[in-house]
BAPA-328195 format. One record per residue: residue number from 0; residue in three letters; chain; x, y, z of N, C-alpha, C, CB in turn. Coordinates in steps of 0.1 Angstrom, whole numbers, plus 2048, in hexadecimal, padded with zeros to 3 digits. Glycine has a CB too. Layout:
- NUM ala A X Y Z X Y Z X Y Z X Y Z $
...
//
This chain:
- 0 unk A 63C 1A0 EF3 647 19C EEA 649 1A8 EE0 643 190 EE2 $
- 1 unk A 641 1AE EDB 642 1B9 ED0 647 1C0 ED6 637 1BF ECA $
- 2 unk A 643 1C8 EE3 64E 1CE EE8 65B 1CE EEA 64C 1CF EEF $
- 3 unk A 65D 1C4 EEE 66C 1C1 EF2 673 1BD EE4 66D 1B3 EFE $
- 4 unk A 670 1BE ED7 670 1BD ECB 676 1CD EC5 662 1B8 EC6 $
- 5 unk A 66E 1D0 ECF 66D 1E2 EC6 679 1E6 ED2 657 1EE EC8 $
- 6 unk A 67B 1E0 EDB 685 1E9 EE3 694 1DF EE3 67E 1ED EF6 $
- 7 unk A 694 1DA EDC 6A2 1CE ED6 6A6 1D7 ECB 69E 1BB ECF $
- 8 unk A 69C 1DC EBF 69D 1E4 EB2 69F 1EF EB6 691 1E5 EA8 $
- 9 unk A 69C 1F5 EC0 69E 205 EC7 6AC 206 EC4 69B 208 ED8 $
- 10 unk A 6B1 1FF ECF 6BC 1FD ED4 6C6 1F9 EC7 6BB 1F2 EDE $
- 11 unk A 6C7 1F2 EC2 6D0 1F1 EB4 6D1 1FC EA9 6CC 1E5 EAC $
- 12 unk A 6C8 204 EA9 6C4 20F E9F 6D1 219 EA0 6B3 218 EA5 $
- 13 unk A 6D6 21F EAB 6DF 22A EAD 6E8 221 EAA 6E0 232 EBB $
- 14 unk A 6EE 215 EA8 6F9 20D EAA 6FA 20D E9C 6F8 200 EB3 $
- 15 unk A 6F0 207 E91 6EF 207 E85 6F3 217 E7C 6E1 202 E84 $
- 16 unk A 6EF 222 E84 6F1 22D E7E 6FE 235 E80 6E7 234 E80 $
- 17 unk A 706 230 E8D 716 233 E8D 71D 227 E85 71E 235 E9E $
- 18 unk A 71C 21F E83 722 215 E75 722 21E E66 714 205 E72 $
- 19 unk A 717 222 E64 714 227 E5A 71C 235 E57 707 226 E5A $
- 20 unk A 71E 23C E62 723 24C E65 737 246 E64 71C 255 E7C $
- 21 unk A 737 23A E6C 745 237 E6A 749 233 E60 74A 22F E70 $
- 22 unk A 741 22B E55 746 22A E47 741 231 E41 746 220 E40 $
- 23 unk A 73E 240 E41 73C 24E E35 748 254 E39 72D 25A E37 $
- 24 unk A 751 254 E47 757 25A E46 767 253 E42 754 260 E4F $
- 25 unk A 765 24A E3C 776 241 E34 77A 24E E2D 775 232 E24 $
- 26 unk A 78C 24D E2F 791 254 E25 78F 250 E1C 79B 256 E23 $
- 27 unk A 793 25A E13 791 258 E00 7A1 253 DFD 78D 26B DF5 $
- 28 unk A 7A2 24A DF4 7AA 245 DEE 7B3 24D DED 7A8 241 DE4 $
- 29 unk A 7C1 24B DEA 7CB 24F DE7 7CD 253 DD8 7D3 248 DEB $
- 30 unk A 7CD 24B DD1 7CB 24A DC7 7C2 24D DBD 7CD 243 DC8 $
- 31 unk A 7BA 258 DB8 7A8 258 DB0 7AF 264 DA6 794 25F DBD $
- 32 unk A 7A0 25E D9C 7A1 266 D93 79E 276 D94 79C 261 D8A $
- 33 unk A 7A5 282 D8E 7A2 293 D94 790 296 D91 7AD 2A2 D89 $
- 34 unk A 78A 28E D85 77C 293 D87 77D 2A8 D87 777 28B D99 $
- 35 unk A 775 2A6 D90 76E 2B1 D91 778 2BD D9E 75D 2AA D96 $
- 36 unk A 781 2B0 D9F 78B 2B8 DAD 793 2CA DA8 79F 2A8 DB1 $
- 37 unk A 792 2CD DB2 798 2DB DB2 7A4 2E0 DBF 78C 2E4 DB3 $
- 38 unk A 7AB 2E2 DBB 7B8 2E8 DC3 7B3 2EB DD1 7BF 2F7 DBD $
- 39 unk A 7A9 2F7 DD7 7A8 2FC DDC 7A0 2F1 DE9 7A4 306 DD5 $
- 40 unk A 79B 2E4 DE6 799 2DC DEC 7A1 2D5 DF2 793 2D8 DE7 $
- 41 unk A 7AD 2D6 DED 7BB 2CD DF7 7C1 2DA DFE 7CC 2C2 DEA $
- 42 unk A 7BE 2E6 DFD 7C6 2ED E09 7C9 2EE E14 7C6 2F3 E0A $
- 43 unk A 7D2 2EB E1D 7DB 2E9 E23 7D3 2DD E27 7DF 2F4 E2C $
- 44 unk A 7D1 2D6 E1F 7C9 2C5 E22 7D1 2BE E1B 7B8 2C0 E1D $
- 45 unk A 7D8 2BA E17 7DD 2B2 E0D 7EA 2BA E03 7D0 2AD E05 $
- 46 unk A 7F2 2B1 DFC 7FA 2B5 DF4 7F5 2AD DE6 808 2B3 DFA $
- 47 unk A 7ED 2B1 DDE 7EC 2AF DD2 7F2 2AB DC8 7EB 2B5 DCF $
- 48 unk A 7F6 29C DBF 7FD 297 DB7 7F9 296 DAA 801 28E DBB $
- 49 unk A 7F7 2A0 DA1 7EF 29E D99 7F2 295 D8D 7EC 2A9 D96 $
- 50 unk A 7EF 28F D85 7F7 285 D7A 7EC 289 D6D 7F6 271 D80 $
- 51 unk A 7F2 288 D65 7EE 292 D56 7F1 287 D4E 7F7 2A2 D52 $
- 52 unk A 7E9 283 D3F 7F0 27A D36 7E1 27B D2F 7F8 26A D3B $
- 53 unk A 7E3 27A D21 7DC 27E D14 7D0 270 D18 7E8 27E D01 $
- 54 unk A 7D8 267 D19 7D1 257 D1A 7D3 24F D26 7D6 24E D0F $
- 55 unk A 7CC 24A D2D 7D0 23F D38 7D9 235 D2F 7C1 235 D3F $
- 56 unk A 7DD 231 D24 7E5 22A D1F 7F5 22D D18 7DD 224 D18 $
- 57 unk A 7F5 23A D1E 800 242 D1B 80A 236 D23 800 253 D20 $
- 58 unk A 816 239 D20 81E 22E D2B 826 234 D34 828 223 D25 $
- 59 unk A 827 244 D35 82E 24E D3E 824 24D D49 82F 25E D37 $
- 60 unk A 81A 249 D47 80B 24E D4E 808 23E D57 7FB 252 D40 $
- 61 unk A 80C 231 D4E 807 226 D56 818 223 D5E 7FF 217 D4A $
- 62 unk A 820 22A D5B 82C 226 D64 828 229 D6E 838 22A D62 $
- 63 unk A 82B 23B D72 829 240 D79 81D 240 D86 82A 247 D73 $
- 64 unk A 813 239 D7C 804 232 D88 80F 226 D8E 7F0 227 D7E $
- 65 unk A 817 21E D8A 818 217 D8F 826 21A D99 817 20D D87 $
- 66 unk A 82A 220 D99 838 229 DA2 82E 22F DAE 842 23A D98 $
- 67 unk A 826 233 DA9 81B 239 DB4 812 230 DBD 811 243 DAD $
- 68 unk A 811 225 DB9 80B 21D DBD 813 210 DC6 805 21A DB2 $
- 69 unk A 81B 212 DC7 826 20A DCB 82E 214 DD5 82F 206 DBD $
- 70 unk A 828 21B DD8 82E 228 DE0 823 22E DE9 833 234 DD6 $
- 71 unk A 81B 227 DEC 80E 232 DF2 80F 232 DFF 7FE 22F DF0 $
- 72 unk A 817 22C E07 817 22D E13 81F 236 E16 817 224 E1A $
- 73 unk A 82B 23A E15 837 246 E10 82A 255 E0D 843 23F DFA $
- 74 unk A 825 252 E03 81A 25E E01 811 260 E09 813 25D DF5 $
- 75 unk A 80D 256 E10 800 25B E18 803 25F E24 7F5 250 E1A $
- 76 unk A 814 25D E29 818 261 E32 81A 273 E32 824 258 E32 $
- 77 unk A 81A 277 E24 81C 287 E23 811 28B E1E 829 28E E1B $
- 78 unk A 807 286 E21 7F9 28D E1F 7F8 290 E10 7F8 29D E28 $
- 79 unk A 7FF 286 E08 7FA 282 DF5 7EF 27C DF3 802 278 DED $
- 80 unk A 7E6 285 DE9 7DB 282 DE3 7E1 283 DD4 7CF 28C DE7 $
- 81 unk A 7E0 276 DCD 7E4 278 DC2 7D7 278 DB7 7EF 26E DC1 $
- 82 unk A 7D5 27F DB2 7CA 282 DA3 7CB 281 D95 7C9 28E DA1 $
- 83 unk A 7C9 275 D90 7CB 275 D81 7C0 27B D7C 7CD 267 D7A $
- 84 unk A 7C7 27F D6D 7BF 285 D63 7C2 281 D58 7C0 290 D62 $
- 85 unk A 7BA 276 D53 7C4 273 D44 7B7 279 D36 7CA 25B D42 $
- 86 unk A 7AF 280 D3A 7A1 288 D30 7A6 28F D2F 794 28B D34 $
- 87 unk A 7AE 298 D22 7AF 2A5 D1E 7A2 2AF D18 7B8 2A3 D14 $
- 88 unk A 795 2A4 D13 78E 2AB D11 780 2AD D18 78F 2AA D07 $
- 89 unk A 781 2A5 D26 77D 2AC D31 77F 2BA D38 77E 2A6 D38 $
- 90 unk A 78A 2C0 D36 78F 2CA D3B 78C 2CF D4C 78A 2D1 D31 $
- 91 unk A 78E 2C1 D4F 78A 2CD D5D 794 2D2 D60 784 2C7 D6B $
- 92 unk A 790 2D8 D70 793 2E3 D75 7A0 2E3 D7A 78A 2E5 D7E $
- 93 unk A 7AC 2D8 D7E 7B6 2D3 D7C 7BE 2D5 D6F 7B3 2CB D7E $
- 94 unk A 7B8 2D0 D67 7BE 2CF D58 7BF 2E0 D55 7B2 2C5 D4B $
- 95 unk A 7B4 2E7 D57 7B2 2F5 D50 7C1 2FF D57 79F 2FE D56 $
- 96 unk A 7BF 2FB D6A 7C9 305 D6E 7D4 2FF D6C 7C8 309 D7A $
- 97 unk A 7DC 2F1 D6C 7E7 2EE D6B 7EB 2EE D5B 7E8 2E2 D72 $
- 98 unk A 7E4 2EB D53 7E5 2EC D42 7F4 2E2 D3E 7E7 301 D3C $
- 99 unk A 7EE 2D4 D44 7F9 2D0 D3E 7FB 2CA D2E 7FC 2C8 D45 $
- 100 unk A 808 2C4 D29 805 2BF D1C 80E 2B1 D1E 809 2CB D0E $
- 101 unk A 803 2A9 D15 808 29B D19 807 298 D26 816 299 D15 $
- 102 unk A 812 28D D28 814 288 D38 81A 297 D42 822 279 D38 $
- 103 unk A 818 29C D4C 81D 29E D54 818 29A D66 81E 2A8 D4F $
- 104 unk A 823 29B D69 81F 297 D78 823 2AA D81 82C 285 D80 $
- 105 unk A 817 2AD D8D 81C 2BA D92 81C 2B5 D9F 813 2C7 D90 $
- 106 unk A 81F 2BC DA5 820 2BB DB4 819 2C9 DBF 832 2BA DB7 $
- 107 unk A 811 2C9 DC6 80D 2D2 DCB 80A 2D3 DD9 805 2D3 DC4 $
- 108 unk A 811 2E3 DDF 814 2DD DE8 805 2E2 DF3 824 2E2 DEA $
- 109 unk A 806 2E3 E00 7FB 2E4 E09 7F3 2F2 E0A 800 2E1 E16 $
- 110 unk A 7FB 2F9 E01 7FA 307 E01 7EF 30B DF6 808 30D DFF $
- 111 unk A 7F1 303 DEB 7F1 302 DDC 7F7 307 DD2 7EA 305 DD9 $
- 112 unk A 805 308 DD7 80D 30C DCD 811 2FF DC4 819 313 DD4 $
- 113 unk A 818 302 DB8 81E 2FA DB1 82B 2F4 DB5 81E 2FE DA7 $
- 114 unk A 82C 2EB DBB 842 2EB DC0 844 2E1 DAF 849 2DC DD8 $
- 115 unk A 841 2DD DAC 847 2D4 DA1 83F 2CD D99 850 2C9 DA5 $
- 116 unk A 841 2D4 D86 841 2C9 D7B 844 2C2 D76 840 2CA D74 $
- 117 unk A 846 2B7 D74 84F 2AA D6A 847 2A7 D5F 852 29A D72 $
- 118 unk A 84D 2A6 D56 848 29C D46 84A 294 D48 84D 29D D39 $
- 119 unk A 850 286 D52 856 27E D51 84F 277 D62 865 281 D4C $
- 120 unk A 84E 269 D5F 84D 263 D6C 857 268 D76 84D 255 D6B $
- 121 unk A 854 265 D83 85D 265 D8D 85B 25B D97 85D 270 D93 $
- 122 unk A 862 258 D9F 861 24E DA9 85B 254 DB2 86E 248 DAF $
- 123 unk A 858 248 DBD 852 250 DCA 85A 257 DD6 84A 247 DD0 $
- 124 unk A 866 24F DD2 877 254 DDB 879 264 DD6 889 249 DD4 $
- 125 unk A 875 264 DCA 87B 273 DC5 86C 27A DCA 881 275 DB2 $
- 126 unk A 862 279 DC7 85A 280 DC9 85B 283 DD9 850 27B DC3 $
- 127 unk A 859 27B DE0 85B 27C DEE 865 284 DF6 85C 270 DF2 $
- 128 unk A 871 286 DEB 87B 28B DF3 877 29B DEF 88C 284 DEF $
- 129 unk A 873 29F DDF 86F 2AE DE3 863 2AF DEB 86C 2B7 DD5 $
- 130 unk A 85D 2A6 DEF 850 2AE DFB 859 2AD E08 83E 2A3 DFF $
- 131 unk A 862 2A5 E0E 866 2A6 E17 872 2B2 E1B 868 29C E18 $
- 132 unk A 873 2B9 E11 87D 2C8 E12 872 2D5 E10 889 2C9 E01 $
- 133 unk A 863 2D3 E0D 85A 2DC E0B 861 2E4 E19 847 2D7 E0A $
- 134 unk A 85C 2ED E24 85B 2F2 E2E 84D 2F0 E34 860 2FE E2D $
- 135 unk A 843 2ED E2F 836 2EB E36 83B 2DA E3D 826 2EC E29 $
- 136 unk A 83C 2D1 E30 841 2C8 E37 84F 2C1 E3F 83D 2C2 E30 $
- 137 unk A 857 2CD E40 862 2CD E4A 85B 2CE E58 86C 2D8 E48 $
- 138 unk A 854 2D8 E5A 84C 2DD E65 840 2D7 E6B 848 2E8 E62 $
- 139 unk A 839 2CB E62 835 2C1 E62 83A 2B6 E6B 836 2BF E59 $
- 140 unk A 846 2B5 E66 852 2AD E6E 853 2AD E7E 85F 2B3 E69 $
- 141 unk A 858 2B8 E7B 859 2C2 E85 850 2BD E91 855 2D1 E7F $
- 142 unk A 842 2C3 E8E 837 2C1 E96 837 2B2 E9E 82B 2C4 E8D $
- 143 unk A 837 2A6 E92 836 29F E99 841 296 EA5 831 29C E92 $
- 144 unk A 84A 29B E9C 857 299 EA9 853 2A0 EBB 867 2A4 EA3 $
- 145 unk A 84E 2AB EBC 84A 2B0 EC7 854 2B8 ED0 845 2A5 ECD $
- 146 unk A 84B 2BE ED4 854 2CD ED9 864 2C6 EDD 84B 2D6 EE9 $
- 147 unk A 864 2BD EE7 870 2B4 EEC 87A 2B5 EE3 86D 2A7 EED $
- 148 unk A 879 2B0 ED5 87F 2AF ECF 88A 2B6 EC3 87A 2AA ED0 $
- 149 unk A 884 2C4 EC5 889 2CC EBE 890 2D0 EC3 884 2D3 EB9 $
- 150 unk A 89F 2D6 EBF 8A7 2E0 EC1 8A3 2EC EC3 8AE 2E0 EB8 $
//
């Protein structure tokens, strides 16, 4: 009996340890705070949405979560990671290179360039429509349409 105990537990062991490998590898939210994040980590991985405000209770800052939040499937479709930062005197590594003041929202593209600052909320219609004129993500497009389909 101990045997056949020990070779039932054999057997489930490798089964137990790809469960475990399949939930370490979940994406990461769409939506998190920048922390410790740095540009050079979303390259050509992601397009970077960064969100800036003195206070999580700024109301440029709780709109805008909620325009963004109400929009994430639009964003997750163009490879948006969006990053708040509302700690000015954390200073990280975000905050230092973008140096914003007050609320701003940036947009960044796959490359790590800057394509766009705002002081002001935006929708996710507007935001979406300048990623969809970038040329990385025209070509994007592109790709997945498939050779067939191009002109």
């Amino acid at each position: 009996m101990p045997r056949i105990l020990a070779l039932v537990l054999a057997a489930f062991i490798p089964a137990l340890t790809f469960a475990q490998d399949a939930s370490s590898t979940e994406a990461a939210p769409l939506i998190r705070p920048a922390g410790d994040s740095d540009l050079p980590e979303f390259l050509w991985v992601a397009r970077p949405v960064v969100v800036f405000a003195d206070s999580p209770n700024d109301p440029s800052f709780i709109e805008q979560m909620e325009l963004l939040e109400s929009g994430q499937e639009m964003l997750a479709v163009r490879d948006v990671v969006v990053l708040t930062d509302t700690d000015p005197s954390a200073r990280g590594p975000l905050r230092k290179k973008l140096r914003p003041r007050g609320f701003a929202l940036v947009l960044i593209a796959k490359d790590g360039t800057v394509e766009l600052r705002k002081p002001l909320p935006w929708t996710v219609r507007e935001l979406t429509r300048s990623i969809d004129k970038m040329p990385d993500r025209q070509r994007e497009v592109e790709e997945r349409r498939g050779p067939g389909l191009m002109q």
